[in-house]
Gaussian input, Z-matrix of N, CA and C with variables (Angstrom, degrees):
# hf/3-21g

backbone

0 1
 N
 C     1     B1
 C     2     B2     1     A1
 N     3     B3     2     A2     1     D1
 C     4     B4     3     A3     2     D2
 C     5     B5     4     A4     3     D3
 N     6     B6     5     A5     4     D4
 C     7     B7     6     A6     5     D5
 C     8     B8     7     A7     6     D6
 N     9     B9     8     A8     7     D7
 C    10    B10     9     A9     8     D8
 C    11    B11    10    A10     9     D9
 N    12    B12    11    A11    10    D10
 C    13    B13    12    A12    11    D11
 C    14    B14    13    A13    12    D12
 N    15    B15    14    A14    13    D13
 C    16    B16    15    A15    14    D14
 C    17    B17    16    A16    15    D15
 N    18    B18    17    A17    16    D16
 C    19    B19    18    A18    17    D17
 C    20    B20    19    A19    18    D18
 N    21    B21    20    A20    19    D19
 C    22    B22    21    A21    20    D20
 C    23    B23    22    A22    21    D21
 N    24    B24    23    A23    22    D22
 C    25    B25    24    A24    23    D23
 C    26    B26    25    A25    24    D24
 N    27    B27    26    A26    25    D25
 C    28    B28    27    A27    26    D26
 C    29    B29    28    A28    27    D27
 N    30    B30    29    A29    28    D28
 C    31    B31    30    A30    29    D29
 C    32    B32    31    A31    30    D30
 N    33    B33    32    A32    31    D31
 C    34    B34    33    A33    32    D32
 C    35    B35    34    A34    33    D33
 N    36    B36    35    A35    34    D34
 C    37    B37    36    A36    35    D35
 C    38    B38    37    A37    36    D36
 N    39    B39    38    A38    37    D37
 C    40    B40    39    A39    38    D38
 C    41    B41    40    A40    39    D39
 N    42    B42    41    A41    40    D40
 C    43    B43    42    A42    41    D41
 C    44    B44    43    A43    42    D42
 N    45    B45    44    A44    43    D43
 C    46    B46    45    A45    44    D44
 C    47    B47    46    A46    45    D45
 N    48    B48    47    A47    46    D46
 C    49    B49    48    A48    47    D47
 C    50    B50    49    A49    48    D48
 N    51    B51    50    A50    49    D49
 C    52    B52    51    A51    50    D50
 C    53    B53    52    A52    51    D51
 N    54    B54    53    A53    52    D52
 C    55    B55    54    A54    53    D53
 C    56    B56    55    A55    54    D54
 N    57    B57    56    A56    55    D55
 C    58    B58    57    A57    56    D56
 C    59    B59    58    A58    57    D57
 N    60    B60    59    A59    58    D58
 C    61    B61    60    A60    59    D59
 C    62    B62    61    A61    60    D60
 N    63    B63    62    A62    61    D61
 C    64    B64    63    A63    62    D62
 C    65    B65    64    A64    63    D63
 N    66    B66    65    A65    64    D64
 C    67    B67    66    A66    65    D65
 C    68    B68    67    A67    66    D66
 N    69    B69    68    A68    67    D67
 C    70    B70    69    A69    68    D68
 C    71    B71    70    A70    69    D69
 N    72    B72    71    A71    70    D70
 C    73    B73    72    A72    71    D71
 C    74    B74    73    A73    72    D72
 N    75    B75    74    A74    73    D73
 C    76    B76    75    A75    74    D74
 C    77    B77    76    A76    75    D75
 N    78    B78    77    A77    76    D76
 C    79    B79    78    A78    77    D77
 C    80    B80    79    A79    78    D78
 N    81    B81    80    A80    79    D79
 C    82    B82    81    A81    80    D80
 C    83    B83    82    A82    81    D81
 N    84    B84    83    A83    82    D82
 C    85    B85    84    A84    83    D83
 C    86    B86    85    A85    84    D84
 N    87    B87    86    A86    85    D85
 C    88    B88    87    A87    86    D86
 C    89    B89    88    A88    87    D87
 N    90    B90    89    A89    88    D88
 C    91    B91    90    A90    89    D89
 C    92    B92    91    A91    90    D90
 N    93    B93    92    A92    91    D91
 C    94    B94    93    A93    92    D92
 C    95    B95    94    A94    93    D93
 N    96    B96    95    A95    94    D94
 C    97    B97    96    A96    95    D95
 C    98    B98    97    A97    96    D96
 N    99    B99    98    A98    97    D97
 C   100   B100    99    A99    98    D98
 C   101   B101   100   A100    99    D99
 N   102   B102   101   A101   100   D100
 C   103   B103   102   A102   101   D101
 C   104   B104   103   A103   102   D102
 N   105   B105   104   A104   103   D103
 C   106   B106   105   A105   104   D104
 C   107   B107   106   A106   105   D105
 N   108   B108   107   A107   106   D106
 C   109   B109   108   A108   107   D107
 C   110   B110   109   A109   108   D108
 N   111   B111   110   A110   109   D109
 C   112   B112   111   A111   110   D110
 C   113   B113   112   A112   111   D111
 N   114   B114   113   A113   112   D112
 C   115   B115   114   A114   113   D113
 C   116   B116   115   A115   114   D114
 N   117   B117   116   A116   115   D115
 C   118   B118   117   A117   116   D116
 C   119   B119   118   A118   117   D117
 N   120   B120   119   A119   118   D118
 C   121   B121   120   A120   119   D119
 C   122   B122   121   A121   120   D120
 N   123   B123   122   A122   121   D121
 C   124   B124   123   A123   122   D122
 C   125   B125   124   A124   123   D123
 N   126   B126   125   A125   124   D124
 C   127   B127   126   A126   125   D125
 C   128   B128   127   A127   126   D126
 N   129   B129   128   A128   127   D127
 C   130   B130   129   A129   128   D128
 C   131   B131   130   A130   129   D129
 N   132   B132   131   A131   130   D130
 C   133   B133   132   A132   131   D131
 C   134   B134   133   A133   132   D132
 N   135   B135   134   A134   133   D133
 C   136   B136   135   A135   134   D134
 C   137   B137   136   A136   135   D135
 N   138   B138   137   A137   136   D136
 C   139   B139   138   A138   137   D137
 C   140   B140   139   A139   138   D138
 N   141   B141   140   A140   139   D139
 C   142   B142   141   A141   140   D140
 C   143   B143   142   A142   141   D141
 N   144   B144   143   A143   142   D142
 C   145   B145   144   A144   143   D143
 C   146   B146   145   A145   144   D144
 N   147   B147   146   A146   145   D145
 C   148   B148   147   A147   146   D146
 C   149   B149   148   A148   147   D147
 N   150   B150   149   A149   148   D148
 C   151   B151   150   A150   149   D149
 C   152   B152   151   A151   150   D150
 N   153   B153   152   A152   151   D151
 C   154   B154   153   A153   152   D152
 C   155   B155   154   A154   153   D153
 N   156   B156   155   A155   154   D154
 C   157   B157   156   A156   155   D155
 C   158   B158   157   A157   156   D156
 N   159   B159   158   A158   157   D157
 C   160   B160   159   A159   158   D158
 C   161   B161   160   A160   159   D159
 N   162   B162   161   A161   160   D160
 C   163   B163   162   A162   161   D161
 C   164   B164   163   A163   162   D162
 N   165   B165   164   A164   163   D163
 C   166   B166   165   A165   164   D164
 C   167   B167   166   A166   165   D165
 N   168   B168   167   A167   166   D166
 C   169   B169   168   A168   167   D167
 C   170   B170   169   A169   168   D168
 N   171   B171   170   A170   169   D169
 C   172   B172   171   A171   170   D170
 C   173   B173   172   A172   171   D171
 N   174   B174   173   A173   172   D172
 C   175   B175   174   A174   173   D173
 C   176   B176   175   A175   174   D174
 N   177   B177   176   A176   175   D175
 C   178   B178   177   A177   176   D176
 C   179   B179   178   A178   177   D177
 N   180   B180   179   A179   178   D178
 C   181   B181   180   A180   179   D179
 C   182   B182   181   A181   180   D180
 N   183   B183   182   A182   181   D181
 C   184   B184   183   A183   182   D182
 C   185   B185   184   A184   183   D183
 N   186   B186   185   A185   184   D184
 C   187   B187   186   A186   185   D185
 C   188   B188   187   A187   186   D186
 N   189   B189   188   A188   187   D187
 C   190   B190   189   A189   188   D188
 C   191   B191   190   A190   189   D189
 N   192   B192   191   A191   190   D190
 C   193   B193   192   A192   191   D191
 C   194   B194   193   A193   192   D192
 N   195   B195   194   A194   193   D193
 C   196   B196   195   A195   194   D194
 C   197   B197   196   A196   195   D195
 N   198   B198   197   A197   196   D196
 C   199   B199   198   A198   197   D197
 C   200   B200   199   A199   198   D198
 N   201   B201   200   A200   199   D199
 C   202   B202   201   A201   200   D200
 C   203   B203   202   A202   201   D201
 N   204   B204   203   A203   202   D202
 C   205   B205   204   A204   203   D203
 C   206   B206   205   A205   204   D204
 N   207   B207   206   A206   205   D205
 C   208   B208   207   A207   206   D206
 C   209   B209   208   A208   207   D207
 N   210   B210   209   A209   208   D208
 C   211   B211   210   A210   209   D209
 C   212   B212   211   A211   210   D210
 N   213   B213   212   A212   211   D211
 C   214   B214   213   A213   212   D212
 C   215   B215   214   A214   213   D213
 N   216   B216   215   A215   214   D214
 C   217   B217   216   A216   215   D215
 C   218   B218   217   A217   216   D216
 N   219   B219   218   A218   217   D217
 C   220   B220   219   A219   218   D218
 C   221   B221   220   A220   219   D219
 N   222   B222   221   A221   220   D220
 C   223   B223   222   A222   221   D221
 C   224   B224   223   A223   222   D222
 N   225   B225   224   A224   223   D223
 C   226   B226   225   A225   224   D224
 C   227   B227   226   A226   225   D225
 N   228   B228   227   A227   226   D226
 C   229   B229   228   A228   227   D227
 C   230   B230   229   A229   228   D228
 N   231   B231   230   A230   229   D229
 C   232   B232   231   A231   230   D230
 C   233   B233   232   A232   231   D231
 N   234   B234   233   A233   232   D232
 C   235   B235   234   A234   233   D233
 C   236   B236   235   A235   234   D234
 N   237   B237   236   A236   235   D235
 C   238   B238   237   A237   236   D236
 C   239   B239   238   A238   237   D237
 N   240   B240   239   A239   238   D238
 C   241   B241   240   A240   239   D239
 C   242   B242   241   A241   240   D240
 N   243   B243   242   A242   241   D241
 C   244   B244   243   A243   242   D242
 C   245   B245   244   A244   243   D243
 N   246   B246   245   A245   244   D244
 C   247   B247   246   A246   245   D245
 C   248   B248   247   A247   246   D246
 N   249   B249   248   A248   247   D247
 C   250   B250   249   A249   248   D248
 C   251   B251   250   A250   249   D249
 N   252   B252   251   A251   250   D250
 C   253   B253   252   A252   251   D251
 C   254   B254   253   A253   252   D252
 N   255   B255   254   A254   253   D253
 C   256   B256   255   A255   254   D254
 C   257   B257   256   A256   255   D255
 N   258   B258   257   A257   256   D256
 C   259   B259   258   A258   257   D257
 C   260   B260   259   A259   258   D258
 N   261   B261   260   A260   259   D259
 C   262   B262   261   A261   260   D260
 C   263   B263   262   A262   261   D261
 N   264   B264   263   A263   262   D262
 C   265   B265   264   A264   263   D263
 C   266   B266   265   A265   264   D264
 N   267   B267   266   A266   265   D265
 C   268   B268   267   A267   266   D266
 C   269   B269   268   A268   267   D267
 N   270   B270   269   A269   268   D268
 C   271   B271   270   A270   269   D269
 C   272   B272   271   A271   270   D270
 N   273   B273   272   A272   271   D271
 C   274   B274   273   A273   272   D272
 C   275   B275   274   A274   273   D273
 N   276   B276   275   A275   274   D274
 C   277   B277   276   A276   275   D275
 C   278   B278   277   A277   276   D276
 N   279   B279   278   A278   277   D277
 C   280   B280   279   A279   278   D278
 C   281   B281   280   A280   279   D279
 N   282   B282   281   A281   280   D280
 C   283   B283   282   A282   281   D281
 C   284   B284   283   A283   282   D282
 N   285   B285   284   A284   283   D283
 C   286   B286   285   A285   284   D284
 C   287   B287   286   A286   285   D285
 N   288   B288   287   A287   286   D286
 C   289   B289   288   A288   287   D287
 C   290   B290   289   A289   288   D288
 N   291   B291   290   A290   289   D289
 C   292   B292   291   A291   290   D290
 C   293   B293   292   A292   291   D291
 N   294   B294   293   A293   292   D292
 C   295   B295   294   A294   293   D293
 C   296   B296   295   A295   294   D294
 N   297   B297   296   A296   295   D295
 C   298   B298   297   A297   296   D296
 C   299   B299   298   A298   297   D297
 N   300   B300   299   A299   298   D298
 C   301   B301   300   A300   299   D299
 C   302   B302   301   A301   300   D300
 N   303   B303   302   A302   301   D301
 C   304   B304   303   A303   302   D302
 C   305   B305   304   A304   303   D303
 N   306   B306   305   A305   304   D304
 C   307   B307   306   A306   305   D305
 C   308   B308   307   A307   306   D306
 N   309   B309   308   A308   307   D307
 C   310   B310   309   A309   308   D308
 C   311   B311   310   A310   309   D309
 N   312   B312   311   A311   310   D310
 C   313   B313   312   A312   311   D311
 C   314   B314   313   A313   312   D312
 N   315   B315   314   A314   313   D313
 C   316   B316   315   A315   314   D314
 C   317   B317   316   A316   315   D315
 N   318   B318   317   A317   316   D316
 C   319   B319   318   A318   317   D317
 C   320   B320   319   A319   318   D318
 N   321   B321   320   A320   319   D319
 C   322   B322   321   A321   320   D320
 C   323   B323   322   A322   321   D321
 N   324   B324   323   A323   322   D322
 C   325   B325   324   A324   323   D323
 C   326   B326   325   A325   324   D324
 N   327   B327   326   A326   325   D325
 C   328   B328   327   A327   326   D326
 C   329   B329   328   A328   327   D327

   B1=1.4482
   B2=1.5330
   B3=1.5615
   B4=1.2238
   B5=1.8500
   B6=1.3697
   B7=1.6523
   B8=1.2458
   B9=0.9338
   B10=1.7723
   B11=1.1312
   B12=1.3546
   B13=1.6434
   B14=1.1931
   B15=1.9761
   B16=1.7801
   B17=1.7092
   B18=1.3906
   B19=1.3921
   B20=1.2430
   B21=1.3043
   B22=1.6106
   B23=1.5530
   B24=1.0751
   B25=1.4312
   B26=1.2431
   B27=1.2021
   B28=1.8443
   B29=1.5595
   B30=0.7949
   B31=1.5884
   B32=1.6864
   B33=1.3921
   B34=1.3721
   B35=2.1310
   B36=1.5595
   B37=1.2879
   B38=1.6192
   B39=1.7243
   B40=1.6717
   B41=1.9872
   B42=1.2902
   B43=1.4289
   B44=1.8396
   B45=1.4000
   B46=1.5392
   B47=1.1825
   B48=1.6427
   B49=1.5171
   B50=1.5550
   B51=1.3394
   B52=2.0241
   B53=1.7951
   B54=1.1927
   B55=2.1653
   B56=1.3104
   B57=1.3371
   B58=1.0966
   B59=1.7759
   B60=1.6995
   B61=1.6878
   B62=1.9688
   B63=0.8250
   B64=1.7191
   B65=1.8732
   B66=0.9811
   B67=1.1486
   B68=1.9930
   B69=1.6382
   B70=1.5889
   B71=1.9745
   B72=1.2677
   B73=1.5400
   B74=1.6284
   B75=1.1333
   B76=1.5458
   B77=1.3908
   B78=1.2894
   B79=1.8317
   B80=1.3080
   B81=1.3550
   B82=1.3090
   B83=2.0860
   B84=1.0254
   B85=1.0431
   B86=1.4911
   B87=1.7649
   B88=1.4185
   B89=1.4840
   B90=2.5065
   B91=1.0650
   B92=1.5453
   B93=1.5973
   B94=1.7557
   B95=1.7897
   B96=1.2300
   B97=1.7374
   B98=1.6706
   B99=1.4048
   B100=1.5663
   B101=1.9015
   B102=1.4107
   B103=1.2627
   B104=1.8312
   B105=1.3998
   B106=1.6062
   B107=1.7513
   B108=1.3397
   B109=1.7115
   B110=1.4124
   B111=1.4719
   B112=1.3985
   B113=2.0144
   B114=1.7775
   B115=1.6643
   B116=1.2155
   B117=1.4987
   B118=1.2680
   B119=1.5916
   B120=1.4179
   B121=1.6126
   B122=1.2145
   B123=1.2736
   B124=1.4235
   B125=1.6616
   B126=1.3912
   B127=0.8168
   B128=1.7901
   B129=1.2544
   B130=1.6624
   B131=1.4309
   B132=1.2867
   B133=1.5410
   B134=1.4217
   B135=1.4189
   B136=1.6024
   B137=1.5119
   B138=1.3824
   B139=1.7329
   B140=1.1968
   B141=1.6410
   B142=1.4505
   B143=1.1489
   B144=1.6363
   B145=1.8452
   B146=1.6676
   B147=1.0326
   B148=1.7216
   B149=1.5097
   B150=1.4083
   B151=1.2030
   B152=1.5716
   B153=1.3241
   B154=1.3763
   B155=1.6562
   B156=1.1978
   B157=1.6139
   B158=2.0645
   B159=1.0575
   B160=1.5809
   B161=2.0894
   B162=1.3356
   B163=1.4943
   B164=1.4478
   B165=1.3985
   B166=1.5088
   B167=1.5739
   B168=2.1132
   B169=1.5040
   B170=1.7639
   B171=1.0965
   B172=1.4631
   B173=1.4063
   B174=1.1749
   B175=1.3953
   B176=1.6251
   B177=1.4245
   B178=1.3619
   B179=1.3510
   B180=1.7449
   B181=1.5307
   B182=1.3148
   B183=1.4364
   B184=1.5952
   B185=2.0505
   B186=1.1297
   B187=1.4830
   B188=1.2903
   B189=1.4161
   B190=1.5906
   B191=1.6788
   B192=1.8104
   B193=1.5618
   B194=1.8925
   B195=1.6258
   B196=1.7846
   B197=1.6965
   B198=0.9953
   B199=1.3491
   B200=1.3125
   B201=1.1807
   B202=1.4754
   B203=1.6194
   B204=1.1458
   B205=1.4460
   B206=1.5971
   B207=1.3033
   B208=1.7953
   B209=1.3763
   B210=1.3667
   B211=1.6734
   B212=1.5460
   B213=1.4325
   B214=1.3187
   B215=1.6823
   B216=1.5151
   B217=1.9727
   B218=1.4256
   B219=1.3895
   B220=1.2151
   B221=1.3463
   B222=1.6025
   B223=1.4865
   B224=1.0988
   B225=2.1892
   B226=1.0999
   B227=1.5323
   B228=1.1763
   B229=1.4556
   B230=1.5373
   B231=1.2413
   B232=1.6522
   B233=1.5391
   B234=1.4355
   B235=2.2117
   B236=1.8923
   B237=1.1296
   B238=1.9401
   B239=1.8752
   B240=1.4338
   B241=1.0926
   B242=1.8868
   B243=0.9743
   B244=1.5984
   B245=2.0012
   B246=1.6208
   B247=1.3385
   B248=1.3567
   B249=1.5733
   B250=1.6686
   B251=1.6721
   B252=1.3037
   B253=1.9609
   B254=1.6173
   B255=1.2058
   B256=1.6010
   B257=1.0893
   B258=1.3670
   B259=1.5643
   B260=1.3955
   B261=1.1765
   B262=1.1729
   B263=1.9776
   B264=1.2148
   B265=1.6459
   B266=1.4411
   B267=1.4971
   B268=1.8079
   B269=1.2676
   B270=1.5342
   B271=1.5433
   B272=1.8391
   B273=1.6303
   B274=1.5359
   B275=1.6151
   B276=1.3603
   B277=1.5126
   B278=1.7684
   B279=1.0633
   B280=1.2409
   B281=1.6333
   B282=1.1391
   B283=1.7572
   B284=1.6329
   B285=1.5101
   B286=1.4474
   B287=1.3156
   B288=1.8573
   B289=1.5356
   B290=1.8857
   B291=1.5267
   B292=1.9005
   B293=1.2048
   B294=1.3185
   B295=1.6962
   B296=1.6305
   B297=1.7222
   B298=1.4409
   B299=1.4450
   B300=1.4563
   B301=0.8606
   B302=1.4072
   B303=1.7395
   B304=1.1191
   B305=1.6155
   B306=1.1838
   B307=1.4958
   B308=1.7599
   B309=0.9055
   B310=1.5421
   B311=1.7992
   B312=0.8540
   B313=1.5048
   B314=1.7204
   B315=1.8603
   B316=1.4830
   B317=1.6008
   B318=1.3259
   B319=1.6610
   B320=1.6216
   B321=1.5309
   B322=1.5040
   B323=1.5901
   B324=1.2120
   B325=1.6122
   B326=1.8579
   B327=1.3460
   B328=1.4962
   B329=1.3306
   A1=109.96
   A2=110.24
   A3=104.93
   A4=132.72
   A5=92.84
   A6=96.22
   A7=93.66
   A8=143.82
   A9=154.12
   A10=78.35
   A11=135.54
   A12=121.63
   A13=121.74
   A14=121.91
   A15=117.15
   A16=90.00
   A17=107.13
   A18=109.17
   A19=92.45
   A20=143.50
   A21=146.90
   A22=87.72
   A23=133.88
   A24=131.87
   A25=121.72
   A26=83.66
   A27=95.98
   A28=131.22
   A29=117.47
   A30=138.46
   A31=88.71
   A32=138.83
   A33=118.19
   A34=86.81
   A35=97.07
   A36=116.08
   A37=106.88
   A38=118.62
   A39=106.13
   A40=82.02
   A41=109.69
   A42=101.97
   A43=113.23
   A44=108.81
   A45=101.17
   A46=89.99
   A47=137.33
   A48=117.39
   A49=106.03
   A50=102.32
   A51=115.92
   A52=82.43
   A53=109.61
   A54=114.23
   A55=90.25
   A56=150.85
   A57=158.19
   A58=101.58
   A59=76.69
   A60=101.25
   A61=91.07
   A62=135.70
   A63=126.60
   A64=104.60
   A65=120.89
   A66=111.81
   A67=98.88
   A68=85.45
   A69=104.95
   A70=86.35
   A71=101.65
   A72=118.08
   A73=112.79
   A74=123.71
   A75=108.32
   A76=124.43
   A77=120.85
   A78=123.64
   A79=97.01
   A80=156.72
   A81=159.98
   A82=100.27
   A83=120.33
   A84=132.97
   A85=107.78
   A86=103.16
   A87=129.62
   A88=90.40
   A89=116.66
   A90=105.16
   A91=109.74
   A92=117.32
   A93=104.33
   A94=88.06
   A95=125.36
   A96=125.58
   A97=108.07
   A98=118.61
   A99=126.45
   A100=99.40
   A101=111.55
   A102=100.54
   A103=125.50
   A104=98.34
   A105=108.09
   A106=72.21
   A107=98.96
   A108=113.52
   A109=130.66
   A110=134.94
   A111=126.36
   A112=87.70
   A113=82.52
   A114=81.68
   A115=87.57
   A116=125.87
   A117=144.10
   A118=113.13
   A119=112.28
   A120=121.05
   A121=114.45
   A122=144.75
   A123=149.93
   A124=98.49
   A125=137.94
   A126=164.95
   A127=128.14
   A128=131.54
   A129=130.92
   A130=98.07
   A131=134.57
   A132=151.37
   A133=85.32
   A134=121.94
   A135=120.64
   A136=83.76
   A137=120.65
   A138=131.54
   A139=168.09
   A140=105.46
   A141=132.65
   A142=132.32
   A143=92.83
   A144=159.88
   A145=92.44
   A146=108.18
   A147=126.84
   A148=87.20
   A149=140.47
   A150=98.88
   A151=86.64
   A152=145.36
   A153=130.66
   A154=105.16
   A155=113.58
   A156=95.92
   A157=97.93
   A158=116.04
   A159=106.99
   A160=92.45
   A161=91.64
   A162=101.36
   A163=100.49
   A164=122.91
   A165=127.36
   A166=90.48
   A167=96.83
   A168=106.43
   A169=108.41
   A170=132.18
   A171=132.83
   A172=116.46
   A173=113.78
   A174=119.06
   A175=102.18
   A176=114.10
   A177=142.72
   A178=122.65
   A179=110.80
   A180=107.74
   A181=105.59
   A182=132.23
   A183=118.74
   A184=102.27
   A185=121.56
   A186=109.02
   A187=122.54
   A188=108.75
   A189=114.26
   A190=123.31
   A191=93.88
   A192=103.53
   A193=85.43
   A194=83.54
   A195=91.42
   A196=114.27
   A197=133.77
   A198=122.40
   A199=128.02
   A200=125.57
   A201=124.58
   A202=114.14
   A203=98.32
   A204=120.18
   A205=114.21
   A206=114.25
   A207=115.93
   A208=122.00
   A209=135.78
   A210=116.54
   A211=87.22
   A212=116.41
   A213=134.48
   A214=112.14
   A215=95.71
   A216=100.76
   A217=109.89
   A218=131.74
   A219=133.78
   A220=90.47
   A221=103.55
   A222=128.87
   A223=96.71
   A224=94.53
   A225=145.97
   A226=125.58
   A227=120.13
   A228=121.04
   A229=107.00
   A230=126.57
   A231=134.12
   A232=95.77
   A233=100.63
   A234=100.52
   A235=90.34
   A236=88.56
   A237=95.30
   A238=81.93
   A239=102.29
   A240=90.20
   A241=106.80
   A242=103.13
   A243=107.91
   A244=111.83
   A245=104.60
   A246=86.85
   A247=113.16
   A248=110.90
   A249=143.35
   A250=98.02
   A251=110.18
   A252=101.21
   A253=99.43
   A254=91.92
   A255=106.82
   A256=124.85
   A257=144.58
   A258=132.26
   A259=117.24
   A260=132.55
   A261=135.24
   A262=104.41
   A263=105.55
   A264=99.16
   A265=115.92
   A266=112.60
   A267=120.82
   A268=137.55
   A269=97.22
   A270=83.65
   A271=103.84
   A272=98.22
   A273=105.73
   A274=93.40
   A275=82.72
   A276=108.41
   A277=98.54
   A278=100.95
   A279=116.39
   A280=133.43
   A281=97.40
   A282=119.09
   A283=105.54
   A284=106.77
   A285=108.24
   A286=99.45
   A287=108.50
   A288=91.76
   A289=114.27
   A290=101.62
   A291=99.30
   A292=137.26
   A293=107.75
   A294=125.32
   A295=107.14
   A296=110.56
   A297=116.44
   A298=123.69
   A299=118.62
   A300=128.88
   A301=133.94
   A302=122.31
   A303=126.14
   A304=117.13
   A305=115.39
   A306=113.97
   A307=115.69
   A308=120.96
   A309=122.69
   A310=86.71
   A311=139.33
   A312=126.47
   A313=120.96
   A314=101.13
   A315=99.02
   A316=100.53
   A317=116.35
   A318=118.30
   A319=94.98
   A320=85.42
   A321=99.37
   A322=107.69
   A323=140.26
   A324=145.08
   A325=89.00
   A326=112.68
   A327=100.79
   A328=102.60
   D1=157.24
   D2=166.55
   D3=-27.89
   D4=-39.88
   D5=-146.60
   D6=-84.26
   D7=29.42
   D8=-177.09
   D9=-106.64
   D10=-94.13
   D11=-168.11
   D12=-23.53
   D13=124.78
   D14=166.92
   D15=-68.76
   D16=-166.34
   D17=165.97
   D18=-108.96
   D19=76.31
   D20=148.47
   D21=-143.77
   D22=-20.18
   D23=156.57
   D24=-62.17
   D25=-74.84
   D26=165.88
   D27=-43.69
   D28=-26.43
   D29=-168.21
   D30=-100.02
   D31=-17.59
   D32=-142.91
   D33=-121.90
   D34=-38.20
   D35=165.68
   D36=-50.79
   D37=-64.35
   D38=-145.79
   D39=-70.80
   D40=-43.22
   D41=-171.99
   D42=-34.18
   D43=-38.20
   D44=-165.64
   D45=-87.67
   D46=-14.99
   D47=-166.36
   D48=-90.57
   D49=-14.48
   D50=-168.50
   D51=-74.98
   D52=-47.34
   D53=-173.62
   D54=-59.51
   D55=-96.44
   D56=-120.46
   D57=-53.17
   D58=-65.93
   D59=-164.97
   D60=-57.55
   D61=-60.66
   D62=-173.18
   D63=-55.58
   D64=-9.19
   D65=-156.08
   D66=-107.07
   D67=-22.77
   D68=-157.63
   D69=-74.69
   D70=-43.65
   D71=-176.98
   D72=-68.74
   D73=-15.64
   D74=-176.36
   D75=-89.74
   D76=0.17
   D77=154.21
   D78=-78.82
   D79=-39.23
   D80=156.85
   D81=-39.97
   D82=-74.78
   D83=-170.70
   D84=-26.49
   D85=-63.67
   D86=-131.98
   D87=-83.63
   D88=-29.80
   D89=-175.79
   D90=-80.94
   D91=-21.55
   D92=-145.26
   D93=-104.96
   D94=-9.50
   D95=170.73
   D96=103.44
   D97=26.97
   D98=-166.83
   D99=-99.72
   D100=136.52
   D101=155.99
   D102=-96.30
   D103=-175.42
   D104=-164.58
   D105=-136.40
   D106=115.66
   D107=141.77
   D108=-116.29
   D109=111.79
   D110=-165.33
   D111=-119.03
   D112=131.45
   D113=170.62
   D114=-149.97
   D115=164.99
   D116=148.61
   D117=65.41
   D118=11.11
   D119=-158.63
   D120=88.60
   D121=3.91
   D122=-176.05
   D123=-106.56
   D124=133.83
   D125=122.03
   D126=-44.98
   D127=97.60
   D128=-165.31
   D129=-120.62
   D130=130.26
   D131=169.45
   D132=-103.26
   D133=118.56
   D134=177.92
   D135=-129.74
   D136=120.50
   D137=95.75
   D138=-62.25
   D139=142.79
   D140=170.26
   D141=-24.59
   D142=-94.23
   D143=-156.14
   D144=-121.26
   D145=139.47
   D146=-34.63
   D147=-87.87
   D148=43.16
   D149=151.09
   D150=-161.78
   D151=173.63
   D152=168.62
   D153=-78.70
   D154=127.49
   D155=172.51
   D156=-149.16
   D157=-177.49
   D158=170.43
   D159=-155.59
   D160=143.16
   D161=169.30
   D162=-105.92
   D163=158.75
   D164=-162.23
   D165=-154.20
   D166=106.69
   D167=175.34
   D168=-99.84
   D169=115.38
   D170=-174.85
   D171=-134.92
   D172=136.21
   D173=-178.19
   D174=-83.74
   D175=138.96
   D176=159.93
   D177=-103.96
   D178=82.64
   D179=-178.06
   D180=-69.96
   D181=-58.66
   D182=-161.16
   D183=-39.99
   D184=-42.81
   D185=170.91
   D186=-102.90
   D187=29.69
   D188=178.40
   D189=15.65
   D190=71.13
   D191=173.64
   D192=-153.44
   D193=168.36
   D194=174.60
   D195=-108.30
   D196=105.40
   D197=-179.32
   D198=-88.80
   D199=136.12
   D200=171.55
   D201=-115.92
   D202=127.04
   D203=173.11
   D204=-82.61
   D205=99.25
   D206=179.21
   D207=-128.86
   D208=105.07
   D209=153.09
   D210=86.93
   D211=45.63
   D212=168.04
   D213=44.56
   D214=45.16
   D215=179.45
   D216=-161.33
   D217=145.83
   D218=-147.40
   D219=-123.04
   D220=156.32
   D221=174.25
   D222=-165.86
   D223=131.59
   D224=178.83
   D225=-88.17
   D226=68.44
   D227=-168.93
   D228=-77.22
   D229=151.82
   D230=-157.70
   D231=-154.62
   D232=141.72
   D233=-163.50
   D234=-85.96
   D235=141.09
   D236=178.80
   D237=-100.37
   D238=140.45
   D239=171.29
   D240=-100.50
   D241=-14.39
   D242=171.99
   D243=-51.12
   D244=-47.73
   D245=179.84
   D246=-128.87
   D247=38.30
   D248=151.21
   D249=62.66
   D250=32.64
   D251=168.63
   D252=-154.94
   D253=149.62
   D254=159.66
   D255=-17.58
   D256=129.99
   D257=170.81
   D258=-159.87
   D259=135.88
   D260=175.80
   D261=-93.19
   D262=135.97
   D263=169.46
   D264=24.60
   D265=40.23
   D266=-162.87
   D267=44.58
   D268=26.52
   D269=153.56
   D270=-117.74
   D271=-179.38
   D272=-163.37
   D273=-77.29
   D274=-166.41
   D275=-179.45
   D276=-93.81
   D277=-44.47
   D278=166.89
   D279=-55.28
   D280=-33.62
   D281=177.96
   D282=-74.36
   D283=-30.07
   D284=-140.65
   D285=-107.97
   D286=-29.34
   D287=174.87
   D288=-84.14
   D289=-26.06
   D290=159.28
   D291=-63.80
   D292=-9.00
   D293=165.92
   D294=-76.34
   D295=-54.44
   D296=-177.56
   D297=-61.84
   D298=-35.84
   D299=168.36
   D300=-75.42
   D301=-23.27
   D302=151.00
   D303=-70.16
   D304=-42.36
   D305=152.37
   D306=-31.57
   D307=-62.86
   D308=-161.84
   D309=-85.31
   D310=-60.07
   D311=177.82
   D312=-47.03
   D313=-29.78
   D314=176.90
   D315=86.73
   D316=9.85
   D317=178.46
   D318=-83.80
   D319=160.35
   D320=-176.33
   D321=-115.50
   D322=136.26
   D323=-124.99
   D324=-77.25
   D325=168.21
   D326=162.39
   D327=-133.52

């Protein structure tokens, strides 16, 4: 559960999951024309094509989860400590923003 995380955990966790997850996205990026902005601990997927839009990945220590704001709907990711990352209803943080984002591109998974 969350509450196993201190927040120097927590804070040390979303940091490596905000790296992963931007990093997991930039062969995605580089093919469909999307940027990756990471500042301040916040994570931004900004688009173009086809429409201007931005997803906003940010960690929330007072409830020790990472949320992303996408396609006008929120998700609450919470650290499983069983399989040591972020996850909504099991999927990653990682799964979920390459799902959302092929969603909003209209790509089909590969």
């Amino acid at each position: 559960m969350a509450e196993t995380l201190t927040e120097q955990d927590f804070r040390l966790q979303a940091d490596h999951a905000l790296e992963r997850a931007e990093r997991s996205l930039l062969p995605l990026a580089d093919e469909a024309g999307f940027e990756l902005e990471g500042q301040n601990g916040v994570l931004q997927v900004v688009f173009e094509e086809p429409a201007p839009a931005k997803f906003v990945v940010s960690p929330n220590a007072p409830m020790r989860q990472v949320w992303v704001s996408a396609m006008s709907r929120s998700f609450k990711l919470a650290w499983s400590p069983a399989s040591m990352r972020f996850e909504l209803d099991g999927e990653s943080l990682d799964g979920l923003l390459a799902r959302l984002v092929r969603e909003y591109l209209k790509l089909t998974p590969t």
